[in-house]
C-alpha positions as CSV (number, residue, x, y, z in Angstrom):
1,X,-15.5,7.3,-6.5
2,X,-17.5,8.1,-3.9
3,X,-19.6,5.9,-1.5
4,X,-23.5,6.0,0.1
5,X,-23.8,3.2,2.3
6,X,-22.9,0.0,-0.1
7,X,-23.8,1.7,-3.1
8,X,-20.9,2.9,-5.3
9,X,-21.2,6.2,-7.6
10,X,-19.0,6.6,-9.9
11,X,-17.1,10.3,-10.6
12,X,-17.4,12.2,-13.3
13,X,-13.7,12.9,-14.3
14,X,-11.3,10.8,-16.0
15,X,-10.1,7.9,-13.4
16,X,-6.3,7.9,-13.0
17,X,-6.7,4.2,-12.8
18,X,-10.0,2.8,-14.2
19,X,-11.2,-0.5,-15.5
20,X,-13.8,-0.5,-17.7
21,X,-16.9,-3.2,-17.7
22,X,-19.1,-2.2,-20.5
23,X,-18.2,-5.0,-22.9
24,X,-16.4,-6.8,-20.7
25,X,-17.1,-10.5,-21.1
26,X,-17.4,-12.8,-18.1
27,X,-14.0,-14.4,-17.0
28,X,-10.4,-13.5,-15.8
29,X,-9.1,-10.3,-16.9
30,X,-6.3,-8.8,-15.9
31,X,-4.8,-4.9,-16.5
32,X,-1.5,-3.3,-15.9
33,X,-0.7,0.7,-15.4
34,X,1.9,2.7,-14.8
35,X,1.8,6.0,-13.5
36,X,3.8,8.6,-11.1
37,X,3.4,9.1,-7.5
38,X,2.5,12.3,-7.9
39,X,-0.1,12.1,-10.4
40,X,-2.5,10.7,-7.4
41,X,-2.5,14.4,-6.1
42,X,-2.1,13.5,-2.7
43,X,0.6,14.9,-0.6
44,X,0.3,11.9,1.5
45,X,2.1,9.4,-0.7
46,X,4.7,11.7,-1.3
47,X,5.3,12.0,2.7
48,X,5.6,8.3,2.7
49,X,8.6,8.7,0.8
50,X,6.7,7.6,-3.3
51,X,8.0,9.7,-5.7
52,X,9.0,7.6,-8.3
53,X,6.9,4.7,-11.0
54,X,3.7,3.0,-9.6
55,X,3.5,-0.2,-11.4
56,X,-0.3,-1.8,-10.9
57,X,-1.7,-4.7,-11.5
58,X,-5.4,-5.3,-11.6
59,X,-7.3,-8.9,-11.9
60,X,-10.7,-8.7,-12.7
61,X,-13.0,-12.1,-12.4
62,X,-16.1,-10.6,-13.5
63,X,-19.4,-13.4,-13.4
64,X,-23.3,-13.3,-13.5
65,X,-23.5,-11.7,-10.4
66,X,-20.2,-9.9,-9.1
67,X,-16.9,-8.9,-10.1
68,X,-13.5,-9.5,-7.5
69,X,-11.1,-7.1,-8.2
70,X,-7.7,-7.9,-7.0
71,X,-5.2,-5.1,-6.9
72,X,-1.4,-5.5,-5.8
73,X,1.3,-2.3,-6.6
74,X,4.5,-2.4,-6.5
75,X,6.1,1.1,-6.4
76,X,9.8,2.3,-5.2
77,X,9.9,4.5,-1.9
78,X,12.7,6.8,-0.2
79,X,12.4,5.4,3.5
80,X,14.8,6.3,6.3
81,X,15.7,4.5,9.1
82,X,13.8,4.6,12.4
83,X,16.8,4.0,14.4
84,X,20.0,5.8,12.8
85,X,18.2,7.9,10.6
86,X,20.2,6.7,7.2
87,X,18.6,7.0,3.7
88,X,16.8,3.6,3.0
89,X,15.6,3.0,-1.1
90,X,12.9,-0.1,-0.9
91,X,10.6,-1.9,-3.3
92,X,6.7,-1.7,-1.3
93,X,4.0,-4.3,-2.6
94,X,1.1,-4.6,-1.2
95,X,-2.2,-6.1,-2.2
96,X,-6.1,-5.6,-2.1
97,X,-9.3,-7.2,-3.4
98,X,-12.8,-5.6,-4.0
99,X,-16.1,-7.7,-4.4
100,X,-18.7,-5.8,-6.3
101,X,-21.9,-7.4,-5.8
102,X,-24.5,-6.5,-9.0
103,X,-27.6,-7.8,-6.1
104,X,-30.0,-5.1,-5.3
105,X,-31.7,-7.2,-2.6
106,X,-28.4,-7.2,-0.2
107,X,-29.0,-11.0,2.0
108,X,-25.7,-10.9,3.7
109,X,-26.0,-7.3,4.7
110,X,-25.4,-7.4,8.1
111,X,-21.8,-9.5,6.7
112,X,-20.6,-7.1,4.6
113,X,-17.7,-4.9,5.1
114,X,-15.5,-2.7,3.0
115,X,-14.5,-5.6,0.6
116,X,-18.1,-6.0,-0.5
117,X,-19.4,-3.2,-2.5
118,X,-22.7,-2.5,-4.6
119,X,-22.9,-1.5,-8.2
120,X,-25.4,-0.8,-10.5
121,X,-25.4,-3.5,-13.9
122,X,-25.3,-0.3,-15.8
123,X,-21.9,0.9,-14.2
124,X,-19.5,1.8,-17.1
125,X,-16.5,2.0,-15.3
126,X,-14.8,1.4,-11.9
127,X,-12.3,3.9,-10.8
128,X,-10.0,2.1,-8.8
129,X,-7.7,5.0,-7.9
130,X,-8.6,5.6,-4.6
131,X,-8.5,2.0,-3.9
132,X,-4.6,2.0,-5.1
133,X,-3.9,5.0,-3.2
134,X,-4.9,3.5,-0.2
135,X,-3.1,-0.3,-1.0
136,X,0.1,2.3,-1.5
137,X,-0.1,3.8,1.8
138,X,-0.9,0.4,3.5
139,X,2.1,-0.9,2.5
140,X,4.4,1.2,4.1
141,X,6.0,-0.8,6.5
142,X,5.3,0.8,10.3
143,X,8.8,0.3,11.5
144,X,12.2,0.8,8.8
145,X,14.8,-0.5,10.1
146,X,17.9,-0.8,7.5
147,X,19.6,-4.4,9.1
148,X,21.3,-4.8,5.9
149,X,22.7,-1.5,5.8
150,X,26.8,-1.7,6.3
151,X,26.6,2.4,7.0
152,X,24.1,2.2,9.8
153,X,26.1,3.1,13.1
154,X,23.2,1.2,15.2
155,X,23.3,-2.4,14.1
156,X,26.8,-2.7,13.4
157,X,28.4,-0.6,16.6
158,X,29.3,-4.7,18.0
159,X,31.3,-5.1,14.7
160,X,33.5,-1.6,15.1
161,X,34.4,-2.6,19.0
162,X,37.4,-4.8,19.2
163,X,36.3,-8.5,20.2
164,X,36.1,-9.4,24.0
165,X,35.8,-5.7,24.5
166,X,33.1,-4.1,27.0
167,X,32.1,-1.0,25.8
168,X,30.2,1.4,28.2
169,X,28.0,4.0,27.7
170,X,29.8,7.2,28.2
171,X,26.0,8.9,29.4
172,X,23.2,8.4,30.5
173,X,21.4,9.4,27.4
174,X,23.9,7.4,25.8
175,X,22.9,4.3,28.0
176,X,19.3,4.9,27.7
177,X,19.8,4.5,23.7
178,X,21.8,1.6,24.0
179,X,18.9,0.1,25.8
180,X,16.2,1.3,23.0
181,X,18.2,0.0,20.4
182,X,18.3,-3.5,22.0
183,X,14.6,-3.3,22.5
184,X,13.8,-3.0,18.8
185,X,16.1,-5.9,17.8
């Protein structure tokens, strides 16, 4: 899918993930697909730690004069921990919706952003795919942190000391991770 100003023009090729609107009544529709990571083609997602099943679903309330596309995934990522390092396995949602506005005459132009796109009444077909890879990435959590994890040396170093005990840090690197590591809880 590529974009000129508002307007949307649709690729050529076959959409990995595409809904299509000719025929499509007005009212609620909604879609499901399933596909790999890596049949996105982008090296990003598999850098994020998605190499497994994307499960999408996709709500379409099409009316008269625009369509809202909701889109939420749900996909399986290898993470690891930002502060011992350990292997983290964790189920990512995230969320996105789309207006498509079938106006030619834009009114609110000036208070339209990315949500609000332009399409033709003739459009076939929306390929979303870009849109999911995008919702994918998003919801990659900034900081992993694995609080739940019984192997992670960080959060449960208090637990391995005896009770009562003041452990000190044998360095000064040692001591200056201590510190981090109480910053980030």
């Amino acid at each position: 899918m590529l974009f000129y100003g508002n307007e949307v023009v649709m690729s050529k090729e076959k959409a990995l993930i595409g809904i299509r609107l000719a025929g499509l009544p007005e009212g609620v529709h909604e879609f499901d697909f399933t596909c790999m990571a890596q049949d996105f083609g982008d090296p990003a997602l598999i850098e994020a730690g998605f190499s497994k099943l994307v499960s999408v679903k996709v709500i379409v309330e099409k009316m008269e004069d625009e369509l809202i596309v909701t889109m939420k995934t749900s996909a399986t990522a290898e993470l690891t921990c930002d502060l011992c390092l350990a292997p983290i396995t964790a189920e990512l949602n995230g969320s996105y919706r789309i207006c498509y506005s079938y106006d030619q005459a834009d009114e609110r132009g000036a208070e339209r952003n990315e949500e609000y796109r332009q399409i033709d009444r003739n459009t076939v077909s929306l390929d979303l795919t870009e849109d999911i890879r995008e919702t994918l990435l998003l919801s990659v959590p900034m900081k992993v942190t694995c609080t739940d994890n019984p192997d992670c040396r960080v959060f449960h170093q208090e637990e391995q000391s005896e009770p009562g005990e003041d452990r000190l840090p044998d360095s000064d690197w040692l001591e200056s991770l201590e510190k981090l590591k109480n910053k980030y809880r």
